[in-house]
N, C-alpha and C positions, 0 to 999 in steps of 0.2 A: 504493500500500500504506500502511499504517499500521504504525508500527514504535515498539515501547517502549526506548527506550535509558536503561539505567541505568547513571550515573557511581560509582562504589565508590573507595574512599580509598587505592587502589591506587596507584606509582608509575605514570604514562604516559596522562597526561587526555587528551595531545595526540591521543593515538588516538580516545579519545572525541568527540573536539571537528571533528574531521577527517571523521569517520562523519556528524557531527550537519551539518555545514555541509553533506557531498555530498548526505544526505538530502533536505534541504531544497531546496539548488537543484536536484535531480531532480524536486521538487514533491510527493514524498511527506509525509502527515503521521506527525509525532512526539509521543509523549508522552517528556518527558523528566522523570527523577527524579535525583536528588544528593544523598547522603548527606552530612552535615555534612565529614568525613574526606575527600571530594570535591571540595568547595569549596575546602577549604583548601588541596589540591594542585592544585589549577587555578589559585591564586593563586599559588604556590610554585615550579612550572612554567612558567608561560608569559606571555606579556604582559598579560590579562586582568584585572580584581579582578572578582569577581562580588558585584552586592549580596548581601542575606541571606534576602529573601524572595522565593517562587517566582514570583509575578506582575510582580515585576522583573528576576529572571532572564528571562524570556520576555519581556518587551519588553527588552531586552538583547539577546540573541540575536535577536530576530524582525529588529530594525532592522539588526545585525551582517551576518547572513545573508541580508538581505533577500528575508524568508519571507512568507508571503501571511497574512492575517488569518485566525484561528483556524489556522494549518496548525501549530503550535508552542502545545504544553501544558504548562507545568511545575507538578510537583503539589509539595504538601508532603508531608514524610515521613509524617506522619501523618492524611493526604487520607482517610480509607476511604471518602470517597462520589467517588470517582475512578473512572472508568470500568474500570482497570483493574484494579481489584480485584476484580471478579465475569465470573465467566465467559462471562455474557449479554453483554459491553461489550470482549471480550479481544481485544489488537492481534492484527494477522497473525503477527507476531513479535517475538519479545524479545532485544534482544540488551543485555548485560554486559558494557562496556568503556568502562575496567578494573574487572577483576573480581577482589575480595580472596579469599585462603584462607577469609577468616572468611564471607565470602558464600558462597562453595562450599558452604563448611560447611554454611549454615543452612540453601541452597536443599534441600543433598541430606539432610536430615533434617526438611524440610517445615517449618520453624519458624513462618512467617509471626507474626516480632513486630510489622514495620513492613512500609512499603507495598513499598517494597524486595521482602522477602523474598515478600509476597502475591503482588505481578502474575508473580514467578516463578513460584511456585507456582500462581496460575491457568492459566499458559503450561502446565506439564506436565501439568495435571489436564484440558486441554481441547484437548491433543495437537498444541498449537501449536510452531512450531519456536524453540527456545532456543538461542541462540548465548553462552557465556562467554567471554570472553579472558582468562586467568587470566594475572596478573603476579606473577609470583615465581619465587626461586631461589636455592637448588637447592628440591624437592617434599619434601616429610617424605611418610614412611608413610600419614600422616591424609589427606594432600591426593591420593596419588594411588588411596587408595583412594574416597575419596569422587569424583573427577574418573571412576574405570571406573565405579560406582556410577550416576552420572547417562548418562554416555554406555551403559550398559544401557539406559536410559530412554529411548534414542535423544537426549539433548544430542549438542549441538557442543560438544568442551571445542578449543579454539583458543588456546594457549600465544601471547602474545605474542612471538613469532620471525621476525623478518624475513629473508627471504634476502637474499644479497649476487649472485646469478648477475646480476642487470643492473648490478652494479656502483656501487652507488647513491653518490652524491655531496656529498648534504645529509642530515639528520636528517630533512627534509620527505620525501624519497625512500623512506627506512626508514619513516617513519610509513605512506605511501599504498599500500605494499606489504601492510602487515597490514590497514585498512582496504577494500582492494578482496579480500582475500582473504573477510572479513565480509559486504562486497558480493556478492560470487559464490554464497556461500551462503545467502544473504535471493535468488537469484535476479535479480538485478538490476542493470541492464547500466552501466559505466562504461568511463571509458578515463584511466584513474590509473598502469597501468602495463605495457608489453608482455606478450604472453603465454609462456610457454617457448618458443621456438626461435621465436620472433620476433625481427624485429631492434630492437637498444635506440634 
């Protein structure tokens, strides 16, 4: 498959970054995008520094991940001749994580300022599957009505919530929980973590 994953300036990259690594070693391609607000919490977060520009981000990553040539895209914010901004060139899916209120926002009033908000917005105009994971809390009024708003549209809104029933033990535990739940719904098979009433 081919899968759009955009990083949003949300707390919780590790989810991001967790999604981006099993994609790749599953051998699927990514286009990946990063809002400036993105970077800096990836730097903020985790052990990482990301350069500044996309083409080092991707050789960054490709070599981290050890991803296959051309299997890993990172566009800049303002790419419009990016494959995913037109619907003739649209991934099989898009997934958001993490995903800000302010993204929410823009996706579910169709803004398309930046490339961000476009390959979203081609995702819903070409009935592709959108997955969000909105990080925040508690939801204002604005957020949860714009979150029923798009799940009418048939989205995934996916609240960053990890459960505790296998009793997770590290941060990496809670991370790979929300990540294979992302997974499940891109269809796509992993073994990140038992299933309910399986044993842990």
């Amino acid at each position: 498959m081919t899968i759009t994953l955009i990083m949003t300036g949300a707390s919780g990259a590790q989810y991001g970054l967790r999604l981006l690594e099993c994609l790749l070693r599953a051998g699927h391609r990514v286009y990946l995008l990063l809002s400036r607000p993105a970077q800096i919490v990836v730097n903020m977060e985790t052990e990482h520094r990301l350069p500044g520009r996309a083409s080092e981000i991707q050789a960054y990553f490709t070599q981290l991940y050890a991803a296959q040539p051309d299997q890993l895209q990172v566009f800049e914010r303002e790419q419009w001749t990016a494959p995913i901004a037109s619907g003739s060139a649209v991934a099989d899916a898009t997934v958001v994580c993490p995903c800000t209120t302010g993204t929410l926002s823009a996706i579910a009033c169709g803004s398309s300022r930046n490339l961000i908000e476009r390959a979203a917005d081609v995702t819903l105009k070409e009935r592709k599957k959108l997955i969000l994971v909105v990080r925040e809390t508690p939801f204002s009024e604005i957020h949860l009505e714009n979150m029923l708003k798009l799940a009418r549209m048939g989205v995934i809104i996916m609240p960053a919530n990890p459960g505790f029933y296998n009793r997770p033990q590290s941060v990496e535990q809670l991370v790979d929980f929300m990540v294979a739940r992302v997974l499940d719904h891109l269809g796509l098979a992993h073994e990140l973590m038992p299933r309910w009433g399986e044993p842990t």
